[in-house]
C-alpha positions in Angstrom: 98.3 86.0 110.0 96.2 83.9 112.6 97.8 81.0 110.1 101.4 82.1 111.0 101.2 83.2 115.0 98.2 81.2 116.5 97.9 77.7 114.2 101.7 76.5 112.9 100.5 73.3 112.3 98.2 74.1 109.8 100.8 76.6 108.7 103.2 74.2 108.3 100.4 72.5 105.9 99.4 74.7 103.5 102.5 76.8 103.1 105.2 73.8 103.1 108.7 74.4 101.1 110.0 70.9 101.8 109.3 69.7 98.7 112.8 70.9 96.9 115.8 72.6 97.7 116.4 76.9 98.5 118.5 76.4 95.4 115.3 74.4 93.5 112.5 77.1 94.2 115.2 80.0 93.2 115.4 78.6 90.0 111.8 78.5 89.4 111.5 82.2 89.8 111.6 85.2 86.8 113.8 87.3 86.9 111.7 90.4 85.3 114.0 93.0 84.8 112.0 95.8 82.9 108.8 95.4 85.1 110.9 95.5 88.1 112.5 98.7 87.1 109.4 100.3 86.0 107.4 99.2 89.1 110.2 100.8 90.8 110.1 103.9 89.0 106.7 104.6 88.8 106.3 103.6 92.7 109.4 106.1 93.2 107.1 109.2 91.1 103.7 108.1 93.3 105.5 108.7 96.3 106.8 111.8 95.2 103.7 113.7 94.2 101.7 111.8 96.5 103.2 113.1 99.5 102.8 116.9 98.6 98.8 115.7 97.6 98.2 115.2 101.2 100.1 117.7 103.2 97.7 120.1 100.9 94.5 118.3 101.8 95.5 119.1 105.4 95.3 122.7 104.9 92.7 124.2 107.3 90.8 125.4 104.7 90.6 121.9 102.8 90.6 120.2 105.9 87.5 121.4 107.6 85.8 119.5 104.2 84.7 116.5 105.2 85.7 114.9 101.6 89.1 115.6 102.1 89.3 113.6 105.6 88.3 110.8 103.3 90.7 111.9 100.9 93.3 111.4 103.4 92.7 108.4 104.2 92.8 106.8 101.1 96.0 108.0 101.0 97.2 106.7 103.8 95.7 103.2 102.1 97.2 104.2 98.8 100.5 105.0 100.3 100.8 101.1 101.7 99.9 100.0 98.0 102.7 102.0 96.8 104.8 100.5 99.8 104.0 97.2 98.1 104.4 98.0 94.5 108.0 99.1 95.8 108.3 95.8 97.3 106.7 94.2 94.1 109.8 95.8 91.8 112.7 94.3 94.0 111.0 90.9 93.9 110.6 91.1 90.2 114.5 92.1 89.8 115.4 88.9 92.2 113.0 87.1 90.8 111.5 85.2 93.4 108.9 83.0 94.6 107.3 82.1 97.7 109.4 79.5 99.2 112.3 82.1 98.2 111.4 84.1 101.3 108.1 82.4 102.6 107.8 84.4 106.2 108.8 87.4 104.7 106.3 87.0 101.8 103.6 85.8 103.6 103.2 88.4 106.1 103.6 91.1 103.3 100.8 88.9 101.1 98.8 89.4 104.3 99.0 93.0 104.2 98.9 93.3 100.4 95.6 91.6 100.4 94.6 94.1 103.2 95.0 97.2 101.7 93.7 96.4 98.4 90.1 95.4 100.6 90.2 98.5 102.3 90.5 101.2 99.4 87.4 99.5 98.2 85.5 100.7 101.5 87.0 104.3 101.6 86.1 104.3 98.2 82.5 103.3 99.5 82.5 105.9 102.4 83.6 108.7 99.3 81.1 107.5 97.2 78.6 107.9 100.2 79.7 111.4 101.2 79.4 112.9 98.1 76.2 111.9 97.3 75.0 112.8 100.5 76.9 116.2 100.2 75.3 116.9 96.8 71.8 117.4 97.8 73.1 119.4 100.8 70.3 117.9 103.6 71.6 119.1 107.2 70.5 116.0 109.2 72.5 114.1 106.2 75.7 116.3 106.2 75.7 115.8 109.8 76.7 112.5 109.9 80.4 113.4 108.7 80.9 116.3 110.5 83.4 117.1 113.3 84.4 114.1 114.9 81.8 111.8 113.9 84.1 111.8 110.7 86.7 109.7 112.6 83.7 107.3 113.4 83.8 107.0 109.8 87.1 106.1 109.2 86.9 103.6 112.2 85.1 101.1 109.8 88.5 100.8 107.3 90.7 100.9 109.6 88.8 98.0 111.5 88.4 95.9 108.8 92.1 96.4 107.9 92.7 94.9 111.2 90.3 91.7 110.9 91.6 91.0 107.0 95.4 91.5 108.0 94.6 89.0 110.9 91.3 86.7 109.7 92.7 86.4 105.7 94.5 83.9 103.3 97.7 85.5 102.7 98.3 86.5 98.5 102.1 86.3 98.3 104.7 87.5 95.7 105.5 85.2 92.7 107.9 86.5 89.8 106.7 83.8 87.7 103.6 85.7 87.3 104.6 88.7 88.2 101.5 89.3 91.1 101.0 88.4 94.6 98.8 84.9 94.1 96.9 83.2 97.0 98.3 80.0 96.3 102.1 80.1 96.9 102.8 77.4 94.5 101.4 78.9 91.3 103.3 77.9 87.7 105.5 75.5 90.6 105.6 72.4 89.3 105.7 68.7 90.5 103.5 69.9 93.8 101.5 67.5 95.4 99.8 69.4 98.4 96.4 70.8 99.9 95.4 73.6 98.2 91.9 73.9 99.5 92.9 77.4 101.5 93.8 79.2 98.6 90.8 78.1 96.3 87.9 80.2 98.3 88.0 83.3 100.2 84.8 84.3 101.4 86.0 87.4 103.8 87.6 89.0 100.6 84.8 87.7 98.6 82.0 89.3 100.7 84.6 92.5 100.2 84.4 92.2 96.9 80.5 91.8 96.0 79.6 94.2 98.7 81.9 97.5 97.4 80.9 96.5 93.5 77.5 96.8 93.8 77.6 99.6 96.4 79.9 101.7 94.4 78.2 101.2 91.4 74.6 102.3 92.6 76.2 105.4 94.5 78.1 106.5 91.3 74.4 105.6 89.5 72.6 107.5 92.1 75.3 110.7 91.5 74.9 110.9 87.8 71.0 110.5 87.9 71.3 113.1 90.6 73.3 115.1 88.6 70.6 114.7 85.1 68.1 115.2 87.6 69.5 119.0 88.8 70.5 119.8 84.9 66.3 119.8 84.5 65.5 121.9 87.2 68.5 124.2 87.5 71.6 125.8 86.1 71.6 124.2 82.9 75.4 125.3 81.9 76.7 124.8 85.6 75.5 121.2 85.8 76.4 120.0 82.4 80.3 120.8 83.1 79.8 119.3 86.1 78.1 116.4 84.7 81.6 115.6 82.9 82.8 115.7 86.0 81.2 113.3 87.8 81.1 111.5 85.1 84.6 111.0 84.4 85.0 110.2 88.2 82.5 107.4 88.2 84.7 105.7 85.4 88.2 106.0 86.5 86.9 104.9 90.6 85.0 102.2 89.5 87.2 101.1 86.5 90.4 101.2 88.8 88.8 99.3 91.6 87.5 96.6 88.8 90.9 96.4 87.6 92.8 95.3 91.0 89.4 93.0 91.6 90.7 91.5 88.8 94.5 91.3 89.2 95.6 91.3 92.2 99.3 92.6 91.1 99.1 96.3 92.9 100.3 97.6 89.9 101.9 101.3 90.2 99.9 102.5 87.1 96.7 101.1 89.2 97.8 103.1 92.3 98.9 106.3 90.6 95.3 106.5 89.4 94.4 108.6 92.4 97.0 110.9 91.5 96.3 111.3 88.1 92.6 112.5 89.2 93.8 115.2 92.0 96.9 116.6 89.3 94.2 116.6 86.4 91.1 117.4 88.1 91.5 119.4 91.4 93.0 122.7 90.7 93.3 122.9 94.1 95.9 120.2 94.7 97.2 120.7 91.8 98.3 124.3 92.6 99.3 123.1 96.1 101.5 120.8 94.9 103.3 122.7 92.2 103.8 125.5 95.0 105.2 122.7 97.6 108.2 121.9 94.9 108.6 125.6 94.2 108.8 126.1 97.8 111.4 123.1 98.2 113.2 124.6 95.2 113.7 127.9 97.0 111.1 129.8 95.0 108.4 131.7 96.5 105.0 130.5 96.4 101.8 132.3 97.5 99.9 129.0 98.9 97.9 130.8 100.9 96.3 132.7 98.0 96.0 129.5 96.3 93.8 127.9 98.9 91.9 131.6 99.5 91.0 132.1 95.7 89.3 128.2 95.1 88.3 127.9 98.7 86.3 131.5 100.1 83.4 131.8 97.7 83.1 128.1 97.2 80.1 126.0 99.2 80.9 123.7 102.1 80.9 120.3 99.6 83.5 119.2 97.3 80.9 116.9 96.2 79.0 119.7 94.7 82.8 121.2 92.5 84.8 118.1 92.1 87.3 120.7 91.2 87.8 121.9 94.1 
């Protein structure tokens, strides 16, 4: 956003729509009917169950778990992904590209490319608290406990700030259906600097830094995991093995995906969903009971939270159920 606010001239530059006529760029657009409605409708289900996920996570006894901070705040990121998927629908149904709305879709490209860089460091900080919370060490659980956790979410939250600000815009394009750095992708006949949009090193640093961390956290948990299966509860740690397992994949495969497209696809951002409703019994239950609850029908949430919660240990690292 520097770009837009602080240097209009260079603006002006990069991001020019003199080159044809508002009727010209309109009829360069897609109009994609089907993946509009769809985004829409799957955006429309994310928000619904997505909501109810995190008014459970704030429950005192879930709450006082440091994983479930985190959890929180990824879907506070998640929720501004699902904003934008929202967004991304009603685009594809007009079918638009940049110069179509170039202010509006710039400053939304800015954000956009914002979130999608910081879920890759919460996912980072989660991948760093539960393997810190599986071997249980006091001077290591320490570090996210009580308020030092909100120390913890200071570093997304910060470099939110400096991407939203210090980034290349990715605008909207219906032509491809994804928000592209270069507003003038599949545009023909354009003869104009497109130097900005061919490296960015703030998102690339992003990028290379939460790959390899996430994969050598998500190493370090499974060996972790093999490691206790030797020397402990054989039938406990295999289960949970799966477990962990199964969450390495789907956080490191959903994270590779958007790397790779940056279209924030609703099936992409339901992913966290899909692993609270499937795996956590916890939120799943909570959520089930907030809909009965809304329907009129009387749900014991407390005993919910009471029977998973009150003979379980401290970390949700150690029962990914949870």
């Amino acid at each position: 956003m520097d770009l837009f606010f602080f240097q209009r001239e260079q603006y002006e530059h990069f991001y020019n729509c003199s080159g044809y006529t508002a009727e010209q760029w309109t009829n360069f657009g897609d109009k994609q009917t089907v993946i509009g409605v769809y985004s829409i409708m799957l955006s429309t289900v994310a928000l619904i169950l997505y909501i109810p996920c995190m008014k459970v996570m704030m429950e005192p006894k879930l709450w006082k778990l440091s994983c479930y901070k985190l959890m929180f705040l990824n879907g506070i990121v998640d929720h501004i992904g699902i904003v934008g998927s929202l967004i991304s629908g009603f685009l594809s149904l007009k079918g638009v590209v940049f110069c179509s709305y170039p202010t509006f879709l710039y400053l939304t490209g800015t954000v956009v490319v914002s979130q999608y860089a910081t879920q890759q460091v919460v996912a980072v900080l989660l991948a760093l608290n539960r393997c810190i919370e599986f071997w249980q060490k006091p001077s290591l659980n320490a570090l996210f406990e009580g308020n030092r956790m909100y120390m913890w979410w200071m570093i997304p939250l910060v470099h939110f700030t400096v991407m939203v600000f210090f980034t290349v815009a990715c605008p909207f394009t219906s032509i491809v259906n994804m928000w592209m750095f270069d507003p003038y992708f599949g545009i023909p006949g354009i003869q104009t600097d497109k130097s900005l949009y061919k490296d960015v090193p703030l998102l690339n640093y992003t990028n290379l830094f939460c790959f390899v961390t996430l994969n050598g956290a998500y190493v370090f948990l499974v060996g972790s995991v093999m490691y206790r299966t030797r020397q402990g509860n054989q039938a406990f740690l295999s289960k949970l093995q799966k477990q962990v397992t199964l969450y390495y994949s789907t956080i490191v495969l959903r994270n590779t995906y958007f790397c790779s497209d940056y279209d924030t696809s609703s099936a992409h951002l339901c992913g966290a969903i899909i692993i609270y409703m499937v795996m956590n019994r916890t939120i799943r239950q909570g959520v089930i009971a907030f809909y009965l609850n809304l329907a009129g029908y009387s749900a014991a949430t407390q005993n919910i939270y009471s029977t998973d919660i009150s003979q379980r240990p401290r970390s949700c690292a150690v029962h990914p159920t949870i």
